[in-house]
N, CA, C and O atoms as a GROMACS GRO file, in nm:
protein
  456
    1UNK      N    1  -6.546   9.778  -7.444
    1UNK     CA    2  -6.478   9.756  -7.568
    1UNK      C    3  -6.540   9.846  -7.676
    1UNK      O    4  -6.661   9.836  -7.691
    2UNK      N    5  -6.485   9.917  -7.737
    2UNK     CA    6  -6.484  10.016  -7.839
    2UNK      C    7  -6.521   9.940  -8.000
    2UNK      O    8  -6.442   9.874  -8.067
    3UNK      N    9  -6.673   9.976  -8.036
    3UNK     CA   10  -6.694   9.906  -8.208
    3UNK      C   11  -6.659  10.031  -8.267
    3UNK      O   12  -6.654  10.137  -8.205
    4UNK      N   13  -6.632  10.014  -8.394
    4UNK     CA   14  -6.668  10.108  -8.517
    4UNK      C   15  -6.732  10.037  -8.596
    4UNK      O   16  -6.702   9.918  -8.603
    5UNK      N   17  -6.860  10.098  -8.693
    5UNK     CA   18  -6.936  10.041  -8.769
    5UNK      C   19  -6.929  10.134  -8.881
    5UNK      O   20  -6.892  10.251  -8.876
    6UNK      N   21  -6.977  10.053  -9.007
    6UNK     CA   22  -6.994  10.109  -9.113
    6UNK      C   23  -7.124  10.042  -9.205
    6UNK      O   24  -7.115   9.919  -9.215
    7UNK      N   25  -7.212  10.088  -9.255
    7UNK     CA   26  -7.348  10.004  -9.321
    7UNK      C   27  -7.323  10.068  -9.473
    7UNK      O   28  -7.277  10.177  -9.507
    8UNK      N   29  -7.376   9.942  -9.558
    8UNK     CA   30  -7.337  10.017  -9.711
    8UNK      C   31  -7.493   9.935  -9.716
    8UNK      O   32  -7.506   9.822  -9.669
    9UNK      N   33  -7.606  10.012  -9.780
    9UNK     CA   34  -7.738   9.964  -9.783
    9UNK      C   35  -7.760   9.991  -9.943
    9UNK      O   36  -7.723  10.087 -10.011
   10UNK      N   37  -7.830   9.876  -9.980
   10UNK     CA   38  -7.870   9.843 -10.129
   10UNK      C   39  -7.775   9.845 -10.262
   10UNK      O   40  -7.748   9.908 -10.364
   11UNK      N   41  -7.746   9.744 -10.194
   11UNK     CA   42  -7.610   9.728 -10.271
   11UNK      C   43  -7.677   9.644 -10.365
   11UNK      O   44  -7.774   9.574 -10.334
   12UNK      N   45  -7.613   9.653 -10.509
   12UNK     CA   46  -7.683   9.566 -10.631
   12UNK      C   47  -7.595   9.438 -10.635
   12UNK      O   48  -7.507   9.464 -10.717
   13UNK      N   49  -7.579   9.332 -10.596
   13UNK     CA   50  -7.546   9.221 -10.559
   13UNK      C   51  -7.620   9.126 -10.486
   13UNK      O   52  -7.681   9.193 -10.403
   14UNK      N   53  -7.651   9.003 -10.472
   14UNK     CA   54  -7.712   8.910 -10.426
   14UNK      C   55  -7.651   8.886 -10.245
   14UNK      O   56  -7.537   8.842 -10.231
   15UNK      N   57  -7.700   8.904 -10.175
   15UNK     CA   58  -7.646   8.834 -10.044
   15UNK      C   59  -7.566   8.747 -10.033
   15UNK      O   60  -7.465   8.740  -9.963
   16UNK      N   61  -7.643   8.624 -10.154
   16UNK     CA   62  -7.544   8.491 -10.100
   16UNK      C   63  -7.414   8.509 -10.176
   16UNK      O   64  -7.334   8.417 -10.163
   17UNK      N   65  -7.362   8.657 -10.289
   17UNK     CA   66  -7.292   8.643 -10.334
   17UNK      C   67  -7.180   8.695 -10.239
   17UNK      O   68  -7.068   8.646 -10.225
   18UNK      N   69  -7.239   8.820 -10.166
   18UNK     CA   70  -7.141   8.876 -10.072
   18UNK      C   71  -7.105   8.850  -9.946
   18UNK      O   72  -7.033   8.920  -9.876
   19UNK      N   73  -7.163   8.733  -9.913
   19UNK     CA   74  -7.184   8.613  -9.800
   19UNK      C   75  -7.049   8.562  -9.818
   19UNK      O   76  -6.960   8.576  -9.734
   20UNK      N   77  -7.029   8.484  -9.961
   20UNK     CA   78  -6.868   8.408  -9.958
   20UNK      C   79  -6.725   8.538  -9.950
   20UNK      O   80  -6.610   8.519  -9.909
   21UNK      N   81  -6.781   8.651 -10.001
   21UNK     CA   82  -6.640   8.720  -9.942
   21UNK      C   83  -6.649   8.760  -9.802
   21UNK      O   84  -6.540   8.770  -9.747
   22UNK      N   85  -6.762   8.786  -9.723
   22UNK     CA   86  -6.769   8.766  -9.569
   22UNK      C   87  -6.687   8.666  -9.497
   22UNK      O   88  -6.588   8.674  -9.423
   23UNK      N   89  -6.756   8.575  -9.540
   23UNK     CA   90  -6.638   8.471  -9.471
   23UNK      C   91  -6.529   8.444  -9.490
   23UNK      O   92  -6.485   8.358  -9.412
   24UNK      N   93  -6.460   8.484  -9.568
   24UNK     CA   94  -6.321   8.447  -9.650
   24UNK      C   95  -6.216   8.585  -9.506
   24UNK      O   96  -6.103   8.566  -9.461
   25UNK      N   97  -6.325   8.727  -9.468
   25UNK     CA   98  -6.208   8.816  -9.407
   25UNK      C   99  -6.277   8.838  -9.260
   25UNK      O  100  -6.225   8.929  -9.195
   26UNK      N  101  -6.381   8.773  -9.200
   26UNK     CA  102  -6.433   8.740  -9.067
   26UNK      C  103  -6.297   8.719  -8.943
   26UNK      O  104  -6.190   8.690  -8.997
   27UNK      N  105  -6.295   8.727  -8.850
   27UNK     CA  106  -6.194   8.744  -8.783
   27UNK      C  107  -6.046   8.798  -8.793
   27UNK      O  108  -5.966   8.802  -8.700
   28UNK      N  109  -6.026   8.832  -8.908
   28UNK     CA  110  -5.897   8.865  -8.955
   28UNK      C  111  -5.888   9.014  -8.896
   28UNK      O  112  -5.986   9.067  -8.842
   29UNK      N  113  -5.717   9.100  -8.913
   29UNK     CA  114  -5.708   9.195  -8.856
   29UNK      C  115  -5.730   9.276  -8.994
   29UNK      O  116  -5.695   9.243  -9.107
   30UNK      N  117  -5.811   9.414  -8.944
   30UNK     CA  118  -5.861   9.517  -9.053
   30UNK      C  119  -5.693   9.537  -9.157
   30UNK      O  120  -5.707   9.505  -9.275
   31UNK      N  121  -5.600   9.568  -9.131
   31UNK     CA  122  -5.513   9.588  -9.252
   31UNK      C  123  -5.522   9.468  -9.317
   31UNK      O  124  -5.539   9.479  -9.439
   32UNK      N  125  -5.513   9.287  -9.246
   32UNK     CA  126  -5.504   9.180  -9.338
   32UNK      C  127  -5.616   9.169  -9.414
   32UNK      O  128  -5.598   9.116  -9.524
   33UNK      N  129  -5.731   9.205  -9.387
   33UNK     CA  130  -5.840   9.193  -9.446
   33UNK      C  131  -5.846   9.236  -9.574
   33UNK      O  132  -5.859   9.178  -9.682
   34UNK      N  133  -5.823   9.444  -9.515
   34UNK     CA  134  -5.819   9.478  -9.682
   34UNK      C  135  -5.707   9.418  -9.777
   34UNK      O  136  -5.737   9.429  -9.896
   35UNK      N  137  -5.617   9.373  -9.758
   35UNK     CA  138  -5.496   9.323  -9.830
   35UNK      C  139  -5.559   9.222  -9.888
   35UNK      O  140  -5.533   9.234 -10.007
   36UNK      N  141  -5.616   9.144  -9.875
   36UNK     CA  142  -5.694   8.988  -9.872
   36UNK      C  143  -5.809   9.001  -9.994
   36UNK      O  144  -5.839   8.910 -10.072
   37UNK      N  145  -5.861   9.127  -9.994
   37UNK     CA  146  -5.968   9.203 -10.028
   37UNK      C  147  -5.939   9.277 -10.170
   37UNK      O  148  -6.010   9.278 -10.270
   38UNK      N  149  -5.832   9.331 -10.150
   38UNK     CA  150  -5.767   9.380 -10.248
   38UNK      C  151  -5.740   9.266 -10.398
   38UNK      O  152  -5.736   9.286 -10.519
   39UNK      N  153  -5.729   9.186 -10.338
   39UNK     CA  154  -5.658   9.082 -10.468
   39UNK      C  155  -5.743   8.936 -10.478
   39UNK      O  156  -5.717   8.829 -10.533
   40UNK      N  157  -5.869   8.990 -10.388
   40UNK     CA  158  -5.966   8.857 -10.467
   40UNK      C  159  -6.058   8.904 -10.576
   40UNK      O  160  -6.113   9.015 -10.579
   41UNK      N  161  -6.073   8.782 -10.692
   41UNK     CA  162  -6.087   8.836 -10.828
   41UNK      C  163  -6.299   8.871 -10.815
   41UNK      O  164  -6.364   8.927 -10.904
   42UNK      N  165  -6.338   8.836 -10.727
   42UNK     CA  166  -6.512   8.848 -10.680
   42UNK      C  167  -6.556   8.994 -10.657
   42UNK      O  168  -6.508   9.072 -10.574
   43UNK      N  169  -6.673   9.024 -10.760
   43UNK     CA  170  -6.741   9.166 -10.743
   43UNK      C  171  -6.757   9.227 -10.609
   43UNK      O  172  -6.728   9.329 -10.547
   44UNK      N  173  -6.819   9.110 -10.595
   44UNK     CA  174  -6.805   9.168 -10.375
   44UNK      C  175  -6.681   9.235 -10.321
   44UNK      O  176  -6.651   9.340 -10.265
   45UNK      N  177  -6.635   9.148 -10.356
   45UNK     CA  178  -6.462   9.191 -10.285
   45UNK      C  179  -6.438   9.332 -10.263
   45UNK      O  180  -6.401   9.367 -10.151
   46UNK      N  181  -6.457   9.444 -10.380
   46UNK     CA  182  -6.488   9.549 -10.409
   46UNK      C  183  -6.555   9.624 -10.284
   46UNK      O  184  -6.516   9.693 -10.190
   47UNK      N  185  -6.701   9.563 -10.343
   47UNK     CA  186  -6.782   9.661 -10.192
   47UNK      C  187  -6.751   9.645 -10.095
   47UNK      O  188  -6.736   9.749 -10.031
   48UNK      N  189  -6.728   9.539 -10.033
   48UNK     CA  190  -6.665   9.508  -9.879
   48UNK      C  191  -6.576   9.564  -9.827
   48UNK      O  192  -6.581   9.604  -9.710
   49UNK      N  193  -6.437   9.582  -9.938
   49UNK     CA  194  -6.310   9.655  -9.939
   49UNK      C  195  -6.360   9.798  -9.883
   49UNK      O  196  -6.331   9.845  -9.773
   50UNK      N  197  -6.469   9.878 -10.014
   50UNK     CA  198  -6.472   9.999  -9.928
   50UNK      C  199  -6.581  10.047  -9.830
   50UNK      O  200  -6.586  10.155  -9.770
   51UNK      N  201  -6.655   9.957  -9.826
   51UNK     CA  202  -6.705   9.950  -9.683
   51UNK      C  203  -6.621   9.910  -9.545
   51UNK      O  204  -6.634   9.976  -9.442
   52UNK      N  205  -6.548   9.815  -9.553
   52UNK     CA  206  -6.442   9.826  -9.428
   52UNK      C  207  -6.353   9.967  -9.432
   52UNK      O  208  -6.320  10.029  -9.331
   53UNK      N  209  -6.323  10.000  -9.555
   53UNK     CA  210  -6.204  10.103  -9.529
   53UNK      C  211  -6.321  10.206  -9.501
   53UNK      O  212  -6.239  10.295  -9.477
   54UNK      N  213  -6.409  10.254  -9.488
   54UNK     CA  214  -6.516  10.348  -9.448
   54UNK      C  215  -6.520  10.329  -9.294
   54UNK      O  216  -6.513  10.436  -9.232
   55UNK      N  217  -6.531  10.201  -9.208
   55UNK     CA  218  -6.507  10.191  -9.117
   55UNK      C  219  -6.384  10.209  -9.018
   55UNK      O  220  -6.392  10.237  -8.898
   56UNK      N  221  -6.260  10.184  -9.100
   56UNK     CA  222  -6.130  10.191  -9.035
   56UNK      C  223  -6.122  10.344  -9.012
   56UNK      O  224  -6.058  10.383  -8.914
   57UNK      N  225  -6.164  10.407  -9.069
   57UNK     CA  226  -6.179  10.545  -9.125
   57UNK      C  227  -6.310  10.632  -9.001
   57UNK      O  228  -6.330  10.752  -9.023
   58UNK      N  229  -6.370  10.582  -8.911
   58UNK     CA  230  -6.466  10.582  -8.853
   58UNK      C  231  -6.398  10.564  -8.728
   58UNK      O  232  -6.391  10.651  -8.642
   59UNK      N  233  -6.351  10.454  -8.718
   59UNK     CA  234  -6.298  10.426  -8.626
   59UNK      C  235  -6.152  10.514  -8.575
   59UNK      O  236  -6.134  10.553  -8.460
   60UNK      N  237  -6.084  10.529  -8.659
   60UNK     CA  238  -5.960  10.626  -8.664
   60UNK      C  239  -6.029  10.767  -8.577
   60UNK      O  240  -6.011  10.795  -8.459
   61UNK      N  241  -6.117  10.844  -8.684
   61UNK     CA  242  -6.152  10.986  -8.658
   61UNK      C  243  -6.246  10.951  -8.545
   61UNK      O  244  -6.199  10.979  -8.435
   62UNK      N  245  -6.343  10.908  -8.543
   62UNK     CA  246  -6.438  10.946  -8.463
   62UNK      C  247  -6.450  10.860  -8.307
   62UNK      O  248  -6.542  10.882  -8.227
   63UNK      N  249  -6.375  10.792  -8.291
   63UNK     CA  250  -6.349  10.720  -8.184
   63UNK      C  251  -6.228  10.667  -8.131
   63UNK      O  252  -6.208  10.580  -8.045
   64UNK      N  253  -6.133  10.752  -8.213
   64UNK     CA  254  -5.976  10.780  -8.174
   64UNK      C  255  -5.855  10.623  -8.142
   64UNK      O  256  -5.744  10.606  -8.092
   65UNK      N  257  -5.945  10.551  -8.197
   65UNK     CA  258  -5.872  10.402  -8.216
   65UNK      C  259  -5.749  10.338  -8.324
   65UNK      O  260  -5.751  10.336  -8.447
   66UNK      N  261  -5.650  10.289  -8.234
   66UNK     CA  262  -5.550  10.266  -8.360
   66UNK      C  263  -5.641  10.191  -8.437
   66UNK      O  264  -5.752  10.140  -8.419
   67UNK      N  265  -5.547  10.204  -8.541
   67UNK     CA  266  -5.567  10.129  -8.710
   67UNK      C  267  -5.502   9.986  -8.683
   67UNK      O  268  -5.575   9.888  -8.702
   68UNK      N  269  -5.333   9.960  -8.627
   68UNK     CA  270  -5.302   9.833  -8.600
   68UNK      C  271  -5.395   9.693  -8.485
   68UNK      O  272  -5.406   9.570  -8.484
   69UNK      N  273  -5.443   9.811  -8.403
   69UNK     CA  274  -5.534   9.698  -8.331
   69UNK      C  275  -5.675   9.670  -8.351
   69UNK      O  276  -5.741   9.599  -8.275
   70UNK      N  277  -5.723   9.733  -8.467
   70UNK     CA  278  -5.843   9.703  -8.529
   70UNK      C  279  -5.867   9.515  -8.583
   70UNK      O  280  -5.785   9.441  -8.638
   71UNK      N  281  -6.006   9.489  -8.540
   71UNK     CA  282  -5.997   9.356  -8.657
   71UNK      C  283  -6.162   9.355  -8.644
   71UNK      O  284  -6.235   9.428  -8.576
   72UNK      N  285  -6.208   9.201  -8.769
   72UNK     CA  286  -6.341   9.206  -8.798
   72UNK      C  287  -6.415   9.147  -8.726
   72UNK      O  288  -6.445   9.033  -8.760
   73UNK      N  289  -6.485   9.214  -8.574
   73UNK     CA  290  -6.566   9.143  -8.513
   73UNK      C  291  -6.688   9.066  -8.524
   73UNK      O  292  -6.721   8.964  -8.464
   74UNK      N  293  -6.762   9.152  -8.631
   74UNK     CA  294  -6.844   9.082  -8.672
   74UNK      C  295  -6.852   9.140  -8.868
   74UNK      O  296  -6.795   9.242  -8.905
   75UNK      N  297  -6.931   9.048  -8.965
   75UNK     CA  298  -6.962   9.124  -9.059
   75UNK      C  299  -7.068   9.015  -9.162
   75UNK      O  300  -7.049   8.896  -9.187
   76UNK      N  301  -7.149   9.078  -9.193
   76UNK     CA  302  -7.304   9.038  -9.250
   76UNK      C  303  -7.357   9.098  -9.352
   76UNK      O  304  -7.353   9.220  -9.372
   77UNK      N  305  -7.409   9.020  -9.420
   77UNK     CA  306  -7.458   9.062  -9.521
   77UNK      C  307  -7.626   9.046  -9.522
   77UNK      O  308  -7.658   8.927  -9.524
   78UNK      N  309  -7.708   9.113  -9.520
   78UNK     CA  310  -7.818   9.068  -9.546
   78UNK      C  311  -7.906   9.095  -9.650
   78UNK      O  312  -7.843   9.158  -9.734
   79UNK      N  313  -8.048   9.075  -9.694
   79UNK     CA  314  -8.092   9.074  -9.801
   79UNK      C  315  -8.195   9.212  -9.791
   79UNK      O  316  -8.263   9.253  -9.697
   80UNK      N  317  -8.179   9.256  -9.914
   80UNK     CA  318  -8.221   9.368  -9.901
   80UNK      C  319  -8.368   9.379 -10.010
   80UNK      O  320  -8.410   9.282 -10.074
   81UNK      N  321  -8.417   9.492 -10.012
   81UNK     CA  322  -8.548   9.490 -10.125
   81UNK      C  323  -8.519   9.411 -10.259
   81UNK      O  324  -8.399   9.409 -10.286
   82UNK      N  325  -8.594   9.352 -10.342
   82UNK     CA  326  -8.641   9.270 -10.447
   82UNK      C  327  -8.659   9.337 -10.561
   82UNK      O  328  -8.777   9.370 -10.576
   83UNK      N  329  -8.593   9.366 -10.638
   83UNK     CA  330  -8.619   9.451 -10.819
   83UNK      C  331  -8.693   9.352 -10.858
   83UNK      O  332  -8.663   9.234 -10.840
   84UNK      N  333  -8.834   9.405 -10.934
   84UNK     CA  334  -8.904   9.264 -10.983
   84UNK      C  335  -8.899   9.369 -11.114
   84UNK      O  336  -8.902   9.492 -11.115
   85UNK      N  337  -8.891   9.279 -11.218
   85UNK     CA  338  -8.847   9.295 -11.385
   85UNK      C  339  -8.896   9.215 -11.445
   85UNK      O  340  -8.947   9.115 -11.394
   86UNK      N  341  -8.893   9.243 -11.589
   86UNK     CA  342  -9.006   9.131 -11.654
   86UNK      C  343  -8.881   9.142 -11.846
   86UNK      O  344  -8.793   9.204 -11.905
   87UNK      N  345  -8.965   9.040 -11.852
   87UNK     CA  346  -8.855   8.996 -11.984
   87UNK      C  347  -9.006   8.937 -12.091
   87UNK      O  348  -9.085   8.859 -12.037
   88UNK      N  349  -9.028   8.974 -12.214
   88UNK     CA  350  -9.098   8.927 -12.293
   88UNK      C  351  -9.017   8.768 -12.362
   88UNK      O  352  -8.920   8.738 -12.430
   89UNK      N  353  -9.123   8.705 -12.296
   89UNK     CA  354  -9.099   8.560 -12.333
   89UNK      C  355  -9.170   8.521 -12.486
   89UNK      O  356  -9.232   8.598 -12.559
   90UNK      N  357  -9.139   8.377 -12.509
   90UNK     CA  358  -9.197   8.297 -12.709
   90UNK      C  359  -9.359   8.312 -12.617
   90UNK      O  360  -9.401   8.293 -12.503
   91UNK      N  361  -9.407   8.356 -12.744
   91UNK     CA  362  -9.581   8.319 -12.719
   91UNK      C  363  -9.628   8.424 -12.633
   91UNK      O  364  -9.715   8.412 -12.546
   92UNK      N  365  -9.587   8.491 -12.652
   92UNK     CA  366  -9.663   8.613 -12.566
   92UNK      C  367  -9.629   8.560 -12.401
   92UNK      O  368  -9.733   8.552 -12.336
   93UNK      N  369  -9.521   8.528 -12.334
   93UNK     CA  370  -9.584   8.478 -12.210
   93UNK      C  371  -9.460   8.592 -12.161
   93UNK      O  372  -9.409   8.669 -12.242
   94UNK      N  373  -9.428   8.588 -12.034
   94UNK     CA  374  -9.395   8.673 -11.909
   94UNK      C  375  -9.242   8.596 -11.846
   94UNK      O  376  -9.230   8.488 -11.787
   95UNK      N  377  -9.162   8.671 -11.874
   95UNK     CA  378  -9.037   8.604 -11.802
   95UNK      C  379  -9.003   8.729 -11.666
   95UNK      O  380  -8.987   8.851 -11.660
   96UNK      N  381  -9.006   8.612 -11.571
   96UNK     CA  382  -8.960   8.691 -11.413
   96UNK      C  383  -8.830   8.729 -11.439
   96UNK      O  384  -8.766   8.666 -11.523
   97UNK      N  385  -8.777   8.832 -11.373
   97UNK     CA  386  -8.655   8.872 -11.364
   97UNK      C  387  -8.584   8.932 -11.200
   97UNK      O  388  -8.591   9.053 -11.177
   98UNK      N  389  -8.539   8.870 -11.129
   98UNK     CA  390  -8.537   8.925 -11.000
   98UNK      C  391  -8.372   8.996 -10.982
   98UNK      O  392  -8.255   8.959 -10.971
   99UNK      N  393  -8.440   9.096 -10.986
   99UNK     CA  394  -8.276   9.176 -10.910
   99UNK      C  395  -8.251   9.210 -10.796
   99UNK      O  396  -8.296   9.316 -10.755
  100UNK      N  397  -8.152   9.108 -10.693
  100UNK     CA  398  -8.133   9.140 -10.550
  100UNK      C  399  -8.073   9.212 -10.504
  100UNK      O  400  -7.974   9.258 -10.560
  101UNK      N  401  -8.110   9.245 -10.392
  101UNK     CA  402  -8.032   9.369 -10.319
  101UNK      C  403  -7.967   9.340 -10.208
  101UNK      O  404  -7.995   9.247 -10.132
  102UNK      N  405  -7.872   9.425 -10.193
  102UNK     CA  406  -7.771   9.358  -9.984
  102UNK      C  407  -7.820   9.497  -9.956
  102UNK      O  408  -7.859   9.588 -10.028
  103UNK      N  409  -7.801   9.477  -9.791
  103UNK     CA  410  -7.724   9.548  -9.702
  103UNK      C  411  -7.575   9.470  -9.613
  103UNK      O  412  -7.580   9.358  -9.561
  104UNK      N  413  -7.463   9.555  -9.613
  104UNK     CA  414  -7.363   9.518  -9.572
  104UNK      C  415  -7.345   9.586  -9.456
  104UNK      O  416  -7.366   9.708  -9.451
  105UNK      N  417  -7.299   9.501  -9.330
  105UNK     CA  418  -7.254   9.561  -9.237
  105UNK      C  419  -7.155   9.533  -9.166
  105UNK      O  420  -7.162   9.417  -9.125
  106UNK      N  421  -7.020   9.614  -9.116
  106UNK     CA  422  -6.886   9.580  -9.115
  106UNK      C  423  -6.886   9.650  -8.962
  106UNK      O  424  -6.915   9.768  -8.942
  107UNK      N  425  -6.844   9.543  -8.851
  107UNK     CA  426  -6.820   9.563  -8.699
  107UNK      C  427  -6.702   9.565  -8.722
  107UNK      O  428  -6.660   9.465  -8.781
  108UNK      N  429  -6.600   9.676  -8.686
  108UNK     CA  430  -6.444   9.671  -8.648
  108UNK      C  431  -6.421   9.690  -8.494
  108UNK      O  432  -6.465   9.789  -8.436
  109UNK      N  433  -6.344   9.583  -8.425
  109UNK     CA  434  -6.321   9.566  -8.274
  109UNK      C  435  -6.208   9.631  -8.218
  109UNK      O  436  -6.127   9.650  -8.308
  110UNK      N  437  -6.159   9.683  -8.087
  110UNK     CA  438  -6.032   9.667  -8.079
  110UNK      C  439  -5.994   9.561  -8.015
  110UNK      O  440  -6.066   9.509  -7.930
  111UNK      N  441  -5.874   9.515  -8.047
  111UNK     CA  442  -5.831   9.360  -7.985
  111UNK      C  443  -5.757   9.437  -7.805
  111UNK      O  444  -5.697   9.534  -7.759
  112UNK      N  445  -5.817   9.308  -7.767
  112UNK     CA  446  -5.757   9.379  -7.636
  112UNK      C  447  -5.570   9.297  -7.606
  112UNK      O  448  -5.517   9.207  -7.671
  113UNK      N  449  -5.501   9.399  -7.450
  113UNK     CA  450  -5.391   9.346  -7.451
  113UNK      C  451  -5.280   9.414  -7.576
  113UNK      O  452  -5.171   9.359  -7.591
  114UNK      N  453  -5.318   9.527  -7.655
  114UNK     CA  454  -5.187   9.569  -7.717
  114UNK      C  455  -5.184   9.666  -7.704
  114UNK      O  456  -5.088   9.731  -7.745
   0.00000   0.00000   0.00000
């Protein structure tokens, strides 16, 4: 069975934020996905969108696979390096500031039987 992959690394977004648009287009077929993707109102939505279409796009050229029998075999988000930042707090004291990072990674399958 034939993957196409696509990795979008350090992405300025939180994991657990790009976690809920993961699951929302997980098994679906790559055109329903981006359609799905297209018109949810979530920052993620965005990166995911063109990280899959980077993959459909991968998959097309470089491994000669239709576009209609594509879908999302697998797709993950994980956590990536830690921005540590600082904020001047009352009284002289120290405010933490953490800015998270993803890595995204988008498995496109071909479905078998078409």
């Amino acid at each position: 069975m034939a993957e196409a992959r696509a990795i979008n690394r350090y992405v300025m977004i939180s994991p657990q934020k790009l976690r809920l648009v993961c699951d929302q287009v997980r098994g679906m077929s790559a055109e329903q996905a981006l359609t799905v993707l297209k018109f949810m109102p979530q920052k993620g939505a965005e990166i995911v969108s063109k990280t899959m279409a980077s993959a459909v796009a991968n998959a097309e050229n470089n491994m000669d696979l239709k576009r209609d029998n594509l879908y999302v075999a697998t797709i993950f988000a994980d956590a990536g390096p830690v921005l540590k930042r600082m904020k001047a707090g009352a009284r002289g004291r120290y405010k933490p500031r953490i800015r998270r990072t993803s890595h995204l990674t988008v498995i496109l399958a071909e479905r078998e039987g078409k």
